[in-house]
C-alpha positions in Angstrom: 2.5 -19.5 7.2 5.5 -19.2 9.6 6.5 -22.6 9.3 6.7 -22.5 5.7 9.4 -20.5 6.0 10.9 -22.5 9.1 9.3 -25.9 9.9 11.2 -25.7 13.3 10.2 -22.4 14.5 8.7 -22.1 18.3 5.6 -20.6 17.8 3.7 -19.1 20.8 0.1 -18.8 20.3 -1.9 -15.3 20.8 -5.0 -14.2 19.6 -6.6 -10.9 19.7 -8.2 -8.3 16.8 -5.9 -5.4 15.8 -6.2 -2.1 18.0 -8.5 -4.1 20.5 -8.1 -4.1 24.3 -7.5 -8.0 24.2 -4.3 -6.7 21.8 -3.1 -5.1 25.0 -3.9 -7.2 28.1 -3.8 -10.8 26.7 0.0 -10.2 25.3 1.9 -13.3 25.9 4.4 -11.5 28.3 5.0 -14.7 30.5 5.7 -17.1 27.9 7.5 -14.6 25.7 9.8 -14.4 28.8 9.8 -18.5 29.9 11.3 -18.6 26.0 13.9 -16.8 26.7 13.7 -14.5 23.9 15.7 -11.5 24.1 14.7 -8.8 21.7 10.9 -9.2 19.7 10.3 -7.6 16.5 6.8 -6.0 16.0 6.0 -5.1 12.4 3.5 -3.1 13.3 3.4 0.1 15.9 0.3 -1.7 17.9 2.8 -2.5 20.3 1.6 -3.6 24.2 1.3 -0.6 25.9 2.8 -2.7 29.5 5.7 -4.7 27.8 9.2 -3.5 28.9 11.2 -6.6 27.4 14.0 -5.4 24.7 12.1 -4.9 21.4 12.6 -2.8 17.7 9.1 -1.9 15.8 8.5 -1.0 12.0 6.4 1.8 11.6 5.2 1.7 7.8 3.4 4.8 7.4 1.5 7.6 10.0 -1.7 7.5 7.7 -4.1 7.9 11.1 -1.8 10.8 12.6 -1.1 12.8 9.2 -4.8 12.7 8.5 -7.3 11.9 11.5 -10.2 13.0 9.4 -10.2 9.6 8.0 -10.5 7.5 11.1 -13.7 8.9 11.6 -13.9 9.7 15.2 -11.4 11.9 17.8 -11.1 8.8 20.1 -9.4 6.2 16.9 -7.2 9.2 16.6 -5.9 9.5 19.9 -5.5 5.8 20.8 -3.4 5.4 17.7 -0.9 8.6 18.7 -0.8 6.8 22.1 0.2 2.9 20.6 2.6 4.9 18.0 4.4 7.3 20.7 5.0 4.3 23.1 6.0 2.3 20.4 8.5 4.8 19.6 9.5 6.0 22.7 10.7 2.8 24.0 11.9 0.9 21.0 15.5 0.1 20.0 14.9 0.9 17.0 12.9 1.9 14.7 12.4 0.7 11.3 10.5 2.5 8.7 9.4 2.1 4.6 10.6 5.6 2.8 12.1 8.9 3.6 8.8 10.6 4.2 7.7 8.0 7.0 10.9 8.6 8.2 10.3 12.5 7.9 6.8 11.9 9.2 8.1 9.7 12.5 10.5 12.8 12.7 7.8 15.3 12.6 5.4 14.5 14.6 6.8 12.4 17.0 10.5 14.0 17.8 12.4 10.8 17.6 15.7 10.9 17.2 16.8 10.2 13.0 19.8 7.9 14.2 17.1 5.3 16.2 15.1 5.6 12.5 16.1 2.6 9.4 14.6 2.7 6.3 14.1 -0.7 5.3 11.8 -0.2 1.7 9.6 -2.7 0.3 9.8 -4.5 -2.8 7.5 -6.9 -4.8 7.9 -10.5 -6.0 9.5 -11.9 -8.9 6.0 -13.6 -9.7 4.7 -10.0 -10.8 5.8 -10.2 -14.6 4.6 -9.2 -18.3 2.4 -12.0 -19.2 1.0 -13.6 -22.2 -2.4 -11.9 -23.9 -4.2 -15.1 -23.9 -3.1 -15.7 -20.1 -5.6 -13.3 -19.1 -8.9 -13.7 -21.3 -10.4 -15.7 -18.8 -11.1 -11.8 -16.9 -13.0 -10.8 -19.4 -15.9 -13.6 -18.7 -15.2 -13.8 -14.9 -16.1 -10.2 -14.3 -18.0 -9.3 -17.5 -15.3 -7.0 -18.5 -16.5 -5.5 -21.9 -13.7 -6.3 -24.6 -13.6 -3.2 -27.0 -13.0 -1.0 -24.0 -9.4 0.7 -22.7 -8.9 -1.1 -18.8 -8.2 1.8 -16.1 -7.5 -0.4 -12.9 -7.1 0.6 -9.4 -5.6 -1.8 -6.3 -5.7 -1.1 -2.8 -8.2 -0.7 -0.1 -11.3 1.2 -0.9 -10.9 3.7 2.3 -11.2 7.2 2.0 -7.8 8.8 1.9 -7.2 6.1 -1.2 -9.0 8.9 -2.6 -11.0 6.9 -5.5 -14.1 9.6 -5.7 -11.4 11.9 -7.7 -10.7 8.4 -9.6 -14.5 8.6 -10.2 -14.9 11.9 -11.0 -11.6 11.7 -13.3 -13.9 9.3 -15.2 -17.0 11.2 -15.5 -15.1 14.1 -16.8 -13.3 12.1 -20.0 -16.9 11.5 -21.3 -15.7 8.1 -23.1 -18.2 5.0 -23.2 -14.7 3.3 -24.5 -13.3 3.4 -20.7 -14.0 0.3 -17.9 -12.7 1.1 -14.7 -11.5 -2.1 -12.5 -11.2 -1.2 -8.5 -9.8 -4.4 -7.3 -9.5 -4.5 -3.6 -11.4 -4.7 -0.1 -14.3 -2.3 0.1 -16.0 -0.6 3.5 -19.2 0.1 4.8 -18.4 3.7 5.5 -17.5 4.0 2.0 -20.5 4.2 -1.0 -18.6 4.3 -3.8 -21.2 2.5 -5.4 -23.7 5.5 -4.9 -21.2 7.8 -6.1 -20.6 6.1 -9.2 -24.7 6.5 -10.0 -24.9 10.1 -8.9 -21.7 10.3 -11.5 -23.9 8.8 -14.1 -20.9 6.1 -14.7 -22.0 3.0 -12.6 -21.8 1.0 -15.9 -18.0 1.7 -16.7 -16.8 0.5 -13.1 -16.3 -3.1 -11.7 -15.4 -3.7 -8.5 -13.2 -7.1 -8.4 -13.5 -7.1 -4.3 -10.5 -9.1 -2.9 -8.5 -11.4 -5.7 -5.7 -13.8 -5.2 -1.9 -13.0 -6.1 -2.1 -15.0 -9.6 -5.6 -13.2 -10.6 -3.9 -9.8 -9.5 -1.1 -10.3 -11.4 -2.9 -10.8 -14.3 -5.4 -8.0 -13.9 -2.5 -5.5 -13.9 -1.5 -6.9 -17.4 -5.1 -6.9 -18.6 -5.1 -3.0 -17.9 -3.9 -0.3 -20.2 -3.5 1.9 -17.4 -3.2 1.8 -13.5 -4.3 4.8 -11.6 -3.1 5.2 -8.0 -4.6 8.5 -6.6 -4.1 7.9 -2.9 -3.8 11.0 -0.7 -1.1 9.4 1.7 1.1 6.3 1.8 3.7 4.8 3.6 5.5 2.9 0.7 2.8 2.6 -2.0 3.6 -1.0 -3.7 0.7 -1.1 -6.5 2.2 1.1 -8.8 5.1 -1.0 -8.5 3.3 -4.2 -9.0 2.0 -2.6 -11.7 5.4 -1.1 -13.6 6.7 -4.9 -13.3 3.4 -6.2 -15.3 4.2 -3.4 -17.8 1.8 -1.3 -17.4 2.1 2.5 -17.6 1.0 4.6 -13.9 -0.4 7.5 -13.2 -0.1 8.5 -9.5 -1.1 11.4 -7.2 2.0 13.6 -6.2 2.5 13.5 -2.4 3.9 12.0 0.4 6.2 8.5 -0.2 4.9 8.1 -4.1 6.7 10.3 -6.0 10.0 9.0 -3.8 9.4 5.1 -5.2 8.1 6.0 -8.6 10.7 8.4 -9.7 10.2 9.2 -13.5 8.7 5.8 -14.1 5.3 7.6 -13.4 3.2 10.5 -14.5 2.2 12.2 -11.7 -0.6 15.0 -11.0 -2.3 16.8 -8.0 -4.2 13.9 -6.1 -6.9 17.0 -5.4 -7.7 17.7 -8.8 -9.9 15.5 -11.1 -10.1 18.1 -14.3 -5.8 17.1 -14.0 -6.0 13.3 -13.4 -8.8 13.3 -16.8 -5.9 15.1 -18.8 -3.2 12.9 -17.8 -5.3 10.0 -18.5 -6.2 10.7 -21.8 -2.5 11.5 -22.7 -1.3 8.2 -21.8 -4.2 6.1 -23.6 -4.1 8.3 -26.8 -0.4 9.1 -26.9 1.7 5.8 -28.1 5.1 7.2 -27.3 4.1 8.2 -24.1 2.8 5.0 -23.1 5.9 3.0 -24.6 8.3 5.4 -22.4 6.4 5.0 -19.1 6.4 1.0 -19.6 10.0 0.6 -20.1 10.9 3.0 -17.5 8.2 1.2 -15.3 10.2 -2.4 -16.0 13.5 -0.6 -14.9 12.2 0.9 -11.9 10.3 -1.8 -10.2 13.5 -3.9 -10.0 15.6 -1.2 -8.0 13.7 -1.9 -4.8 14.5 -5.6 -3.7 14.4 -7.8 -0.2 17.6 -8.6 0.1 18.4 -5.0 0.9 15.3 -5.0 3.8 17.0 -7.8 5.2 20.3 -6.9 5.1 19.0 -3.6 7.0 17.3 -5.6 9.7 19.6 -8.1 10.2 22.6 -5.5 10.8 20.2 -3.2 13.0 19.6 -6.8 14.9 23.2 -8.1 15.6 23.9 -4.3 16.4 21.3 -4.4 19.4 21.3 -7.8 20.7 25.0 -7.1 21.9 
């Protein structure tokens, strides 16, 4: 993948799983130092607990500090404050995806404001408005029933993505006209599938699993809605993805969301189902409503781009490597 980017690029192998102990003791700290490199970027705050060379980290989002009760046990909690507060305390620099990370970073970890970047995200051209008949093929692949209105969901199915007020959003519209498409990679410690029964709605939902980026892109333009009631995010690039394919967004109201969505999106408390039912049925039963949200959507996923990001990084990098 690197090399697609740079066929000549020295690459130095190292394997471990994310937030394992192999992460921290097998680091290639020797032959990061035989290469003679001076400053390392980690994109991620899993940074070797031991390793003293020059480096700058990205921290996209304090998701397992803000809200431990997700991680599912005190010791995930603690391990990840200790990986994030080294990373922080002994980086360069710090780079970071939205005000509220930043504010976050700020918060709960007393780092100084002037180390912190913000460096947003963006999405790819290839997300676009596509052709009707581009994306019938879905409605065989999946079994997606054609007379219905498409709600669609993408992201991870963990629990602070918050999809059981999604589902219970669902029950309360009482509409057999309504599929629900969660598109994304699903967890053990997660039964949505159960909760969809208890709901009495397991026929309206399909779950997609993990699709590739052409299939995605044309899910978000087979859907007449994209709901995105996550409880906490760093960034948040679905409803993006989504504005660009032109379709309206509903998202909850907290943390970095309503910072990249602006007015493009409606927005309602991500605790309340009774609210998320009544903003969905305004959007699929008011015309003009929809028709606003689409073209502001259009407008609105173009004002983030890369070319900021790296303009950020690369200014924060000649700064440091003097």
């Amino acid at each position: 993948l690197i090399r697609r980017y740079d066929k000549d690029v020295k690459v130095i192998p190292y394997s471990a799983s994310i937030y394992s102990p192999k992460e921290q003791l097998l680091f290639p700290k020797r032959a990061v130092r035989e290469a003679g490199i001076g400053i390392i970027h980690f994109p991620h705050y899993n940074v070797p607990m031991f390793y003293r060379g020059r480096y700058v980290v990205t921290v996209h989002d304090l998701t397992h500090i803000v809200m431990p009760e997700y991680l599912g046990s005190r010791a995930k909690y603690l391990y990840a404050k200790l990986l994030m507060g080294n990373a922080l305390k002994h980086a360069e620099h710090v780079f970071t995806v939205s005000k509220n990370s930043r504010k976050d970073i700020e918060r709960y970890f007393h780092t100084d404001h002037r180390k912190i970047s913000i460096t947003y995200n963006a999405i790819d051209d290839d997300f676009r408005v596509k052709d009707p008949s581009e994306t019938d093929y879905l409605y065989d692949k999946y079994d997606i029933p054609q007379n219905t209105r498409k709600l669609l969901y993408v992201g991870n199915l963990k629990p602070h993505k918050n999809l059981i007020t999604l589902l219970r959003a669902v029950k309360r519209l009482h509409r057999e006209d309504i599929t629900l498409l969660l598109v994304g990679k699903a967890f053990k410690s997660v039964d949505l599938e159960e909760e969809e029964k208890q709901l009495g709605i397991d026929g309206q939902v399909i779950h997609t699993g993990m699709v590739d980026k052409e299939e995605l892109i044309d899910l978000y333009n087979l859907a007449d809605l994209f709901v995105f009631p996550s409880l906490y995010e760093g960034f948040g690039i679905p409803p993006l993805e989504a504005m660009a394919c032109g379709t309206p967004v509903i998202a909850a109201n907290n943390s970095s969301i309503p910072e990249v969505v602006s007015d493009a999106a409606i927005l309602f408390d991500g605790h309340h189902s009774k609210e998320l039912s009544i903003r969905i049925r305004e959007v699929l039963d008011q015309e003009e409503l929809r028709q606003e949200l689409i073209e502001k959507g259009l407008i609105r996923s173009h004002f983030f781009n890369w070319s900021q990001a790296r303009a950020e990084v690369r200014r924060v990098f000649e700064n440091t490597s003097m």
